[in-house]
Backbone as ProteinMPNN parsed JSONL, in Angstrom:
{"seq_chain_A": "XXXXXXXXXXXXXXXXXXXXXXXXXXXXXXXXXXXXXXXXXXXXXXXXXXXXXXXXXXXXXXXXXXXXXXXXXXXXXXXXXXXXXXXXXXXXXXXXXXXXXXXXXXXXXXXXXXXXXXXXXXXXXXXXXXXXXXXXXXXXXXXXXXXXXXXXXXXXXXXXXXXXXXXXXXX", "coords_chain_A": {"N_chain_A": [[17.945, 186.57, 59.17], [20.348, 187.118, 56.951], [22.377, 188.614, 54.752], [25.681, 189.487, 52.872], [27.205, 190.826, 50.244], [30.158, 191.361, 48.593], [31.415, 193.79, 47.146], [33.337, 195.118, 46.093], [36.85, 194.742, 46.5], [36.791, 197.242, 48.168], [34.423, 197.524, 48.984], [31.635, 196.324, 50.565], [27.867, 195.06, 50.587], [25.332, 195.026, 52.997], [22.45, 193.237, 53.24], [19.442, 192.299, 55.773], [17.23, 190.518, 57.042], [14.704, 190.249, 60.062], [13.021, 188.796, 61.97], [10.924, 189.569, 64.91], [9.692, 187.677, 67.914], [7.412, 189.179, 69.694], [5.228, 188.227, 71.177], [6.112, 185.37, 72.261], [7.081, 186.121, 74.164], [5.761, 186.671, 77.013], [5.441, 189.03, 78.857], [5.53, 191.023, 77.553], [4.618, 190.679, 75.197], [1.513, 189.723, 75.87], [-1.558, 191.631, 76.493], [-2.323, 194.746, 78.234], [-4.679, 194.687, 79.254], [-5.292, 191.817, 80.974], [-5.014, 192.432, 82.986], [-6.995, 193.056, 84.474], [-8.522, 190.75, 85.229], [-7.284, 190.104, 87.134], [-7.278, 189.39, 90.563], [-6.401, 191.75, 92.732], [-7.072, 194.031, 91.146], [-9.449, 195.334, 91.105], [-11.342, 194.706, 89.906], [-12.855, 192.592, 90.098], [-11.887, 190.236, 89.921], [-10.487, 187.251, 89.254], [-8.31, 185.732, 88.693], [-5.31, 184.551, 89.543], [-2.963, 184.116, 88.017], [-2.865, 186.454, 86.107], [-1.988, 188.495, 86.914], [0.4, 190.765, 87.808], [3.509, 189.834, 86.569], [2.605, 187.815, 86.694], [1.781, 184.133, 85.231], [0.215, 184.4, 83.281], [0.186, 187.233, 83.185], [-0.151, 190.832, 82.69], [0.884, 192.846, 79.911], [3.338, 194.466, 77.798], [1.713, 194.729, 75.495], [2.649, 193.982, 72.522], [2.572, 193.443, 68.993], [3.869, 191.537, 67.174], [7.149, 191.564, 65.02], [8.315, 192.274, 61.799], [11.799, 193.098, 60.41], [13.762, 195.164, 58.855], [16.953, 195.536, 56.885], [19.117, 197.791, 55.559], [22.686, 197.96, 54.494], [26.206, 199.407, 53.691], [29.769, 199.092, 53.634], [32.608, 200.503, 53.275], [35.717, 200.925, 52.48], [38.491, 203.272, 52.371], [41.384, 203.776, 51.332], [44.058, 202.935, 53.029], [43.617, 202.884, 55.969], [40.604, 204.358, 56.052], [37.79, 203.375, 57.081], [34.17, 203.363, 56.42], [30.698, 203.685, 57.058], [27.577, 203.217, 56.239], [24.112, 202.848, 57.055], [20.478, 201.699, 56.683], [17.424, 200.958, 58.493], [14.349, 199.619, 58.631], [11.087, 198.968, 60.102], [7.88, 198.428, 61.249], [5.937, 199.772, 63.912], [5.537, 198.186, 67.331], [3.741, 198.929, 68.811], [0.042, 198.758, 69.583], [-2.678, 200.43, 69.238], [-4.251, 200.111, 71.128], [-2.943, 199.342, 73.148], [-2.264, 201.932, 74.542], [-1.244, 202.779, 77.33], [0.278, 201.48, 79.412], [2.55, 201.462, 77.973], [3.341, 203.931, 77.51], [5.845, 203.982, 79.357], [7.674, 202.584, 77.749], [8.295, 203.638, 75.009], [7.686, 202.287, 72.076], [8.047, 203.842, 69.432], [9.044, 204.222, 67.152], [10.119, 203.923, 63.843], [11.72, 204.199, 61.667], [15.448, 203.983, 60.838], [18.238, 205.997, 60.896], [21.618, 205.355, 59.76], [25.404, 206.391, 60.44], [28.698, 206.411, 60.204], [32.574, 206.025, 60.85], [35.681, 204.554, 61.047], [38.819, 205.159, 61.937], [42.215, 203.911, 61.078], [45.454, 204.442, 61.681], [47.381, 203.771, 63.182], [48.195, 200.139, 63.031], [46.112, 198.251, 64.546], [45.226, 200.3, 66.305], [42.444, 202.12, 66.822], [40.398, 204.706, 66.092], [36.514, 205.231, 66.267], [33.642, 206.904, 65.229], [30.199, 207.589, 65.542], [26.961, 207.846, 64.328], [23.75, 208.703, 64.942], [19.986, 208.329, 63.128], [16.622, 208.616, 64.068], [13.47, 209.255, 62.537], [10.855, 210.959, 63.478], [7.881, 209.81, 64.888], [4.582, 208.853, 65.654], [1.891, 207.667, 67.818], [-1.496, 207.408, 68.921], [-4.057, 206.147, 71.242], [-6.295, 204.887, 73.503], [-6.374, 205.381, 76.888], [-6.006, 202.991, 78.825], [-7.612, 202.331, 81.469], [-9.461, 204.18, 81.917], [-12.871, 205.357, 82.781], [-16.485, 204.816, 81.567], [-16.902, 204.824, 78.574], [-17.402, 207.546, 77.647], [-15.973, 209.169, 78.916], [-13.425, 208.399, 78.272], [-10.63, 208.913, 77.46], [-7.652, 210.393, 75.374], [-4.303, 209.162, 74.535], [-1.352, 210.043, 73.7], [1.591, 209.358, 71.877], [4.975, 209.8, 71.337], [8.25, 209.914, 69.448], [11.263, 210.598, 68.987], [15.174, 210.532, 67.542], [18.424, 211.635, 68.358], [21.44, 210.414, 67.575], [25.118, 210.219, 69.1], [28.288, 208.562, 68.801], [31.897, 208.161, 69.745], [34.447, 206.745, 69.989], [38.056, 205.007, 71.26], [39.928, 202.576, 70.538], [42.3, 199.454, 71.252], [45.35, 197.537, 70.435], [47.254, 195.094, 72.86]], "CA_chain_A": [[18.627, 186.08, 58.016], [21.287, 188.185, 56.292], [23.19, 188.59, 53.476], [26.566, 190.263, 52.5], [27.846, 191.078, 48.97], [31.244, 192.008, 48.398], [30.977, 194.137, 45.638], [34.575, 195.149, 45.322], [37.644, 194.778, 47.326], [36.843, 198.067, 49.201], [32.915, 198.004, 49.389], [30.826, 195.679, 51.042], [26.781, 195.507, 50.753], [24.358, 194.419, 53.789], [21.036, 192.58, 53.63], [19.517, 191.655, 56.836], [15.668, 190.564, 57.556], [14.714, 189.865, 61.223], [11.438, 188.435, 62.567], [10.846, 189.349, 66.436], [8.119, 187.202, 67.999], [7.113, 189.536, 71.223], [3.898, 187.534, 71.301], [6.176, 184.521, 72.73], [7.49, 186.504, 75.88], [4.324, 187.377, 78.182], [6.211, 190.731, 79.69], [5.66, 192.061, 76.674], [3.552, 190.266, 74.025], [0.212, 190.458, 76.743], [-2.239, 192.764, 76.643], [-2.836, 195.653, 79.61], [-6.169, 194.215, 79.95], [-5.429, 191.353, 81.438], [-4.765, 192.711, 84.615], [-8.302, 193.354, 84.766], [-8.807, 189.175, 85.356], [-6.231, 190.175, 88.525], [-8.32, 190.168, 92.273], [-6.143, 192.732, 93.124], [-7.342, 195.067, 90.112], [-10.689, 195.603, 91.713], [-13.091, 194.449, 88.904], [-14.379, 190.989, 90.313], [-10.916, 189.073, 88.706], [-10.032, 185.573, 90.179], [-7.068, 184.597, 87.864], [-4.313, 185.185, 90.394], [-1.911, 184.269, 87.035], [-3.376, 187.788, 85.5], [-1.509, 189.56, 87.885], [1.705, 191.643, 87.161], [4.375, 188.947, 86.808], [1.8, 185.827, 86.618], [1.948, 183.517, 83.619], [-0.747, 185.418, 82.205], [0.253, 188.946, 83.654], [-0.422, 192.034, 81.943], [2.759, 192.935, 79.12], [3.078, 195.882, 76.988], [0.765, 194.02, 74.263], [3.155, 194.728, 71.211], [2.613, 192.914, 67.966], [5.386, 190.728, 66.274], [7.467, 192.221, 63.726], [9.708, 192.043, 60.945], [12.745, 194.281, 60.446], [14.406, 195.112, 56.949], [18.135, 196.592, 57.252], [20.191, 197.508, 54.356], [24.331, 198.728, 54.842], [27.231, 199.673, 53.575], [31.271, 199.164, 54.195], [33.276, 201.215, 52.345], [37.233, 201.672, 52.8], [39.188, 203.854, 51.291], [43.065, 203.816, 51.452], [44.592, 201.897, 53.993], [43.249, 203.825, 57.075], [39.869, 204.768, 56.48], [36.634, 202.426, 56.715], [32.774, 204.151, 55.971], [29.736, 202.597, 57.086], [25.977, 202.968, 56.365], [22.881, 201.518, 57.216], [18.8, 202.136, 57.259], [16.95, 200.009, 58.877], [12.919, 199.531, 59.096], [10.126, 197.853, 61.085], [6.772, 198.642, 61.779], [6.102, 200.044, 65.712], [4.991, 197.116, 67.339], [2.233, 199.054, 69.479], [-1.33, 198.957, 68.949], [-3.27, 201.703, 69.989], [-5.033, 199.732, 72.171], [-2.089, 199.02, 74.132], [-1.079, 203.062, 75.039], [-0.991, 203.442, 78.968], [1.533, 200.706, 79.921], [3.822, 201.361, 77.424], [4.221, 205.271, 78.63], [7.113, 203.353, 79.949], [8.543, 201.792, 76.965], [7.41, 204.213, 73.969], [8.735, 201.943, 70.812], [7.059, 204.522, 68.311], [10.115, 204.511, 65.937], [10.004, 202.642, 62.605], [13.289, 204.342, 60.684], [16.905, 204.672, 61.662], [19.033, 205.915, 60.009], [23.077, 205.766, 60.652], [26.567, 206.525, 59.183], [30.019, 206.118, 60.908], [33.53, 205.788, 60.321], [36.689, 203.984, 61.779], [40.089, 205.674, 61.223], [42.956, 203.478, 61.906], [45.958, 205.38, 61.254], [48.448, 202.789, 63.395], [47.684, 198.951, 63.032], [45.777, 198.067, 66.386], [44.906, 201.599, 67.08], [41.174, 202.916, 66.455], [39.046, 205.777, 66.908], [35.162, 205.043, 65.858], [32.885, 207.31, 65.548], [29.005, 206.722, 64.69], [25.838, 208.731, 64.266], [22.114, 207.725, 64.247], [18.809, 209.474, 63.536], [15.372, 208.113, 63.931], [12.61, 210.578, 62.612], [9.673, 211.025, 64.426], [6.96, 208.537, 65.244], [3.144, 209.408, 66.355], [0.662, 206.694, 67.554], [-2.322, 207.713, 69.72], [-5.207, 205.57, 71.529], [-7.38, 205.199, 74.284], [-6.018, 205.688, 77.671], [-6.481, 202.109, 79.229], [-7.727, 202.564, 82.682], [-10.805, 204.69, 81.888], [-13.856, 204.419, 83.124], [-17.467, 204.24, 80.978], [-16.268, 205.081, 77.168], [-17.292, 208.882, 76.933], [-14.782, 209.756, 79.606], [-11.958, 207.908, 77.626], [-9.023, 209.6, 77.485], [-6.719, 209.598, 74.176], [-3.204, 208.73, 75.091], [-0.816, 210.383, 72.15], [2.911, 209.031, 72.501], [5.857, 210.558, 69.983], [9.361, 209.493, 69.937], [12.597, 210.744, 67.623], [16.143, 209.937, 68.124], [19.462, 211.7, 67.142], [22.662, 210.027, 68.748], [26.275, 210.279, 68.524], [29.504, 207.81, 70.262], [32.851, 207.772, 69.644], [35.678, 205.209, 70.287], [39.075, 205.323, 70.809], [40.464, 201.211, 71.152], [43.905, 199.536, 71.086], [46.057, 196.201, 71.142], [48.407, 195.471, 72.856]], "C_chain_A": [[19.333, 187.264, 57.375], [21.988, 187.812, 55.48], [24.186, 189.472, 53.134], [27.139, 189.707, 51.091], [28.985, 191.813, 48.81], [31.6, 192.441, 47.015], [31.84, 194.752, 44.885], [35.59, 194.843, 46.779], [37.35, 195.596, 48.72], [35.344, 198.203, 49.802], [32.202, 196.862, 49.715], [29.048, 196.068, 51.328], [26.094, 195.015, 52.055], [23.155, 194.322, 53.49], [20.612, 192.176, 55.049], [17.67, 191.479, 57.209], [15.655, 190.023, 59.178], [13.606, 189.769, 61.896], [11.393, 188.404, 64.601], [9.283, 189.03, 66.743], [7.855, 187.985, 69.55], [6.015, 188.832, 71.771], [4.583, 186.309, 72.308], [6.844, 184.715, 73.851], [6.236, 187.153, 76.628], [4.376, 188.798, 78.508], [5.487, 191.51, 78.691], [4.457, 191.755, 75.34], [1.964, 190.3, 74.894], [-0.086, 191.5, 76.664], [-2.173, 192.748, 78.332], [-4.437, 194.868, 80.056], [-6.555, 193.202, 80.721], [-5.202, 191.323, 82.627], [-5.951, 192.696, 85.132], [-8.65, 191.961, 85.26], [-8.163, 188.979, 86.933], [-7.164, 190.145, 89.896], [-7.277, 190.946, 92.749], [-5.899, 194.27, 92.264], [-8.23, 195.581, 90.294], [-12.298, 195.692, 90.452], [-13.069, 193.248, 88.562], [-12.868, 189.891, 89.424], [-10.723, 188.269, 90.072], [-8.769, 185.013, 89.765], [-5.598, 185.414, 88.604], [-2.953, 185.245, 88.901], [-1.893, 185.512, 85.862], [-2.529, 188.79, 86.245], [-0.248, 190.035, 87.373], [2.753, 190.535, 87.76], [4.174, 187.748, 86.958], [2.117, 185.661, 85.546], [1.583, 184.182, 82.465], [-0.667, 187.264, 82.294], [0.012, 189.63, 82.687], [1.092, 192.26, 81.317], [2.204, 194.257, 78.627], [2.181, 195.725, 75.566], [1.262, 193.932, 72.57], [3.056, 193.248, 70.08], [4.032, 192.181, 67.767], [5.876, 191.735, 65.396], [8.98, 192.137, 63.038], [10.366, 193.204, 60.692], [13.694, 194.219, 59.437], [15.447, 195.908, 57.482], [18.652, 196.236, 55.91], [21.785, 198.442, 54.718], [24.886, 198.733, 53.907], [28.785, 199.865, 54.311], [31.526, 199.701, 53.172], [34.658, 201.725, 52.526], [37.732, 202.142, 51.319], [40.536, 204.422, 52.167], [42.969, 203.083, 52.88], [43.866, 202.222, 55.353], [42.304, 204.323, 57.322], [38.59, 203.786, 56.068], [35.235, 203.799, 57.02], [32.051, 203.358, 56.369], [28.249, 203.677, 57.159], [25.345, 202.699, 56.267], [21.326, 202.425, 57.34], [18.4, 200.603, 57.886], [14.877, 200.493, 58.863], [12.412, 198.504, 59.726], [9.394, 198.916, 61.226], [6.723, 198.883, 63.548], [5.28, 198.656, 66.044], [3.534, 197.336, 68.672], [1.063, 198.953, 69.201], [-1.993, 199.541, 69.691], [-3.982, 201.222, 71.181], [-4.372, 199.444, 73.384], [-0.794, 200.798, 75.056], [-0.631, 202.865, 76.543], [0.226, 202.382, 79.294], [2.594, 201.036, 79.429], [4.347, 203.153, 77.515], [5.672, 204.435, 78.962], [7.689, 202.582, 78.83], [8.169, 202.68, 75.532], [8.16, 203.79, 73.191], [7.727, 202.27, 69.789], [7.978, 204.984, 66.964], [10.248, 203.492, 65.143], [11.232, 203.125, 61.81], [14.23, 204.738, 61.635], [17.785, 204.276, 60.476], [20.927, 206.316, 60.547], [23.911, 205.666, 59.694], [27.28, 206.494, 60.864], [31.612, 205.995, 59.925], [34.58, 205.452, 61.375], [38.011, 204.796, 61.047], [41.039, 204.683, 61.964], [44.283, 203.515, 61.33], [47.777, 204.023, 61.425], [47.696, 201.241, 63.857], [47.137, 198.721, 64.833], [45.065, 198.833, 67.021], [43.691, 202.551, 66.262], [40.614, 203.992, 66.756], [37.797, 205.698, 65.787], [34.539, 206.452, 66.127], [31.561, 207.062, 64.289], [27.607, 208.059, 64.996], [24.673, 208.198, 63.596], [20.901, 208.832, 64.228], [17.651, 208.72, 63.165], [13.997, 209.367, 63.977], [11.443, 210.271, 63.854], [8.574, 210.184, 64.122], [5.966, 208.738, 65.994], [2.437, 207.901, 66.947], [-0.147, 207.869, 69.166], [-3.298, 206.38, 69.82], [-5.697, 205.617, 72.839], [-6.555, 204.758, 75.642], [-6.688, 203.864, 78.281], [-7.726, 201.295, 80.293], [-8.869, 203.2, 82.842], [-11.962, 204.063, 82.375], [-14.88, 204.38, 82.099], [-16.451, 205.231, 79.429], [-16.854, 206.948, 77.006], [-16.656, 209.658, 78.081], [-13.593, 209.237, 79.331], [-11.538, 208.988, 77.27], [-8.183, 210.135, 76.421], [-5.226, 210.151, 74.674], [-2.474, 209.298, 73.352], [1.191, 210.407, 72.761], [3.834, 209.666, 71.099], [7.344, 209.969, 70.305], [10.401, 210.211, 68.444], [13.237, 210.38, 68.633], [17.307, 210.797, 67.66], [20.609, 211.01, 68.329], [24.194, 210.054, 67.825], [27.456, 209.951, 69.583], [30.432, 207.952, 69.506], [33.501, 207.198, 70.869], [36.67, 205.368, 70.503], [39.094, 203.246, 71.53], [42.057, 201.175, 70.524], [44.295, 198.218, 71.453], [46.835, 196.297, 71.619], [49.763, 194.092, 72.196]], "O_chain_A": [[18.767, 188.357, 57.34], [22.295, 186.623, 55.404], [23.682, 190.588, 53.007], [27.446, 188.542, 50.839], [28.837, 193.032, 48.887], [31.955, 191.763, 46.051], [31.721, 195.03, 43.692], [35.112, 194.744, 47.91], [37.485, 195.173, 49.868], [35.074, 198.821, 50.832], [32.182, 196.177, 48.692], [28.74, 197.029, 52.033], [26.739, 193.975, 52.187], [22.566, 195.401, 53.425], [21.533, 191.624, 55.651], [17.025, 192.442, 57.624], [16.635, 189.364, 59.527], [13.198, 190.781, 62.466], [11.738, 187.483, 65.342], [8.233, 189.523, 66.333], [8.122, 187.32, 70.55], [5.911, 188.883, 72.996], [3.842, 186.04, 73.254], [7.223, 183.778, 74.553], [6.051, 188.369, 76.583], [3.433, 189.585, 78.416], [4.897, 192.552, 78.977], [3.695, 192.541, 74.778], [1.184, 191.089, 74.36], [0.712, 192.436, 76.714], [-2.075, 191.888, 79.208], [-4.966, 194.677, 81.151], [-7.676, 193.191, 81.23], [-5.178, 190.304, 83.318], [-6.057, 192.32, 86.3], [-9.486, 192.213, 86.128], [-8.413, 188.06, 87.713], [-7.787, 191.185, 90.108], [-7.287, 190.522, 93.905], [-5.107, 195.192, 92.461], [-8.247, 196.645, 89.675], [-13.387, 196.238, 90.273], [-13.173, 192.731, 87.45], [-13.012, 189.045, 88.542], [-10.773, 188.499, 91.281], [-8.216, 184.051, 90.3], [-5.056, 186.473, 88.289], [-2.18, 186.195, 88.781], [-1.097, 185.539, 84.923], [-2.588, 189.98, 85.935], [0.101, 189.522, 86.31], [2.907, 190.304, 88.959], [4.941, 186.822, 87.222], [2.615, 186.5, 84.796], [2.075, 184.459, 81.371], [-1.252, 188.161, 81.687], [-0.07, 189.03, 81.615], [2.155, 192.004, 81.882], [1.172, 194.884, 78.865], [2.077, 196.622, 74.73], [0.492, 193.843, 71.613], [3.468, 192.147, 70.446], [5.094, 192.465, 68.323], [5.17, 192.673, 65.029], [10.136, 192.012, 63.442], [9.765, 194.279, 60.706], [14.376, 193.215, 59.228], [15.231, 196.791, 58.313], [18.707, 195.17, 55.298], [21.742, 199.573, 55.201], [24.367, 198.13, 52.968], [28.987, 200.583, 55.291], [30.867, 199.533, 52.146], [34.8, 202.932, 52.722], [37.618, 201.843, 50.13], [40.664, 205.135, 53.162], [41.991, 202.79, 53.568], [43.468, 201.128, 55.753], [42.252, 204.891, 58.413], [38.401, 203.464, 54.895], [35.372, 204.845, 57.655], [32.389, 202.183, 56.229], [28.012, 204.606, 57.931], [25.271, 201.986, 55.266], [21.137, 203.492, 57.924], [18.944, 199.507, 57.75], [14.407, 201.608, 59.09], [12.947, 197.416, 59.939], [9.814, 200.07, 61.321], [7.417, 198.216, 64.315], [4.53, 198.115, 65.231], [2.761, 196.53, 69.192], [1.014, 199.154, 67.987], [-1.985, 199.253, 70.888], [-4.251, 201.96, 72.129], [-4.943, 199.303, 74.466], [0.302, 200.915, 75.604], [0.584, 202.817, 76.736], [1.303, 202.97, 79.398], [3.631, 201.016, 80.093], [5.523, 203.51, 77.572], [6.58, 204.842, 78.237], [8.387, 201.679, 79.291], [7.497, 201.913, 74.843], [9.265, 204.324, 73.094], [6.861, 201.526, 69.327], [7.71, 205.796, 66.079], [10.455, 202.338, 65.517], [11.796, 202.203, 61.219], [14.154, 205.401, 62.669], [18.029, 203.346, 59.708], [21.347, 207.161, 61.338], [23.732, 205.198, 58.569], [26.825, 206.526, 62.007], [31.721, 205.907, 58.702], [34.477, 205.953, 62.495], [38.128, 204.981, 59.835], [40.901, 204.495, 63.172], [44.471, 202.681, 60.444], [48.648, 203.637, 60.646], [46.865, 201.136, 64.759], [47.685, 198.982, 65.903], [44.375, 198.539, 67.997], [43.887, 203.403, 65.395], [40.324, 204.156, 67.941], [37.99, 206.029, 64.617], [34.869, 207.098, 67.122], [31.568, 206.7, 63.112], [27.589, 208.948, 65.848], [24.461, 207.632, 62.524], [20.784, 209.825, 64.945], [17.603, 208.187, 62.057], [13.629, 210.077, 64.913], [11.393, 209.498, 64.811], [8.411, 209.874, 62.942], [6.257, 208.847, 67.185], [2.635, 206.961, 66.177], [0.365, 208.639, 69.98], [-3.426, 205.622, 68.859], [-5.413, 206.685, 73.381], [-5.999, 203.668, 75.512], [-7.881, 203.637, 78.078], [-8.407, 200.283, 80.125], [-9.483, 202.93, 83.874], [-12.205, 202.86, 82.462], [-14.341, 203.735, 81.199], [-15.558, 206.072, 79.524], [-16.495, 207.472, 75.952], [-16.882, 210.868, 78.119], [-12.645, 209.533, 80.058], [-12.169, 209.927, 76.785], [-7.583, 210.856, 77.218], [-5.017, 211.286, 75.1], [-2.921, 209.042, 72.234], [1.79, 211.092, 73.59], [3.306, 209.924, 70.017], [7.556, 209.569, 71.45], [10.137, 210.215, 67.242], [12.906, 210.065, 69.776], [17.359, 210.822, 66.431], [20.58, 211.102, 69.556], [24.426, 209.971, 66.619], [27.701, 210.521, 70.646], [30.085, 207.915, 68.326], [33.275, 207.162, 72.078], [36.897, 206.358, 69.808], [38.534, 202.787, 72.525], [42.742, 201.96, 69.868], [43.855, 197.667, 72.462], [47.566, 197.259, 71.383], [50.96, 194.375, 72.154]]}, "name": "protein", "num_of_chains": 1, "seq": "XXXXXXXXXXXXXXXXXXXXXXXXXXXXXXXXXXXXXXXXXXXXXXXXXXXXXXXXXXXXXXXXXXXXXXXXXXXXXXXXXXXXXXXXXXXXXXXXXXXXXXXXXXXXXXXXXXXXXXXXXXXXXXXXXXXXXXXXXXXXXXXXXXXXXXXXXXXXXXXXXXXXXXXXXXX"}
């Protein structure tokens, strides 16, 4: 759900909430543990649909979550548009779910970005945009372990800085 306020000719605000249900895709809303239910996991499982890519397969186990964004548009004079935005959300791992997601580490909850469009001749753009997501810790217990005082702890980290430009054109 979103919302824009035009708060003068040249400035535009953004609202934007966004509920992702990972819980209702398997890949990803499943726990690692249910592989363990797998007979080809080697601890006594029967549920062939436990298996990597069954109904019930093993996913990256991630929580649901909601996502708050707020922006800005901002032109000024004929030729130059401004834009920025934060955004949040909660990581949607749970510690209990580290070892699979090695392969997917979504341990970033802020981003933050700015940009600008110059368009000097009608038709004719060059974008450029810049994002930065600080840093993001979770740790937990290595999945795969065997009796609990040889567990593991699994400690994942993630930042972000990025930067694209554009050049487009009609004809």
């Amino acid at each position: 759900m979103g919302l824009t306020l035009k708060a003068t000719d040249n400035v535009a605000l953004n609202f934007d909430i966004e509920h992702i249900w990972y819980s209702d895709v398997g890949a990803v809303g499943n726990p690692i543990q249910n592989v363990f239910a797998c007979p080809s996991a080697g601890q006594g499982g029967t549920l062939f649909e436990n298996c990597l890519g069954g109904d019930n397969g093993a996913g990256f186990g991630w929580d649901d979550m909601t996502v708050y964004k707020a922006g800005m548009r901002w032109k000024t004079g004929e030729d130059w548009t401004w834009r920025f935005g934060y955004s949040y959300g909660e990581q949607p791992i749970p510690s209990s779910q580290m070892t699979f997601n090695i392969l997917a580490p979504a341990t970033i909850e802020s981003h933050i970005t700015a940009g600008f469009t110059l368009e000097r001749t009608p038709g004719r753009q060059f974008n450029m945009s810049f994002l930065y997501a600080p840093n993001k810790k979770i740790s937990g217990p290595q999945n795969f372990d065997g009796p609990p005082n040889l567990a593991q702890t699994v400690t994942m980290e993630m930042y972000q800085w990025e930067m694209e430009a554009s050049y487009s054109w009609r004809f």
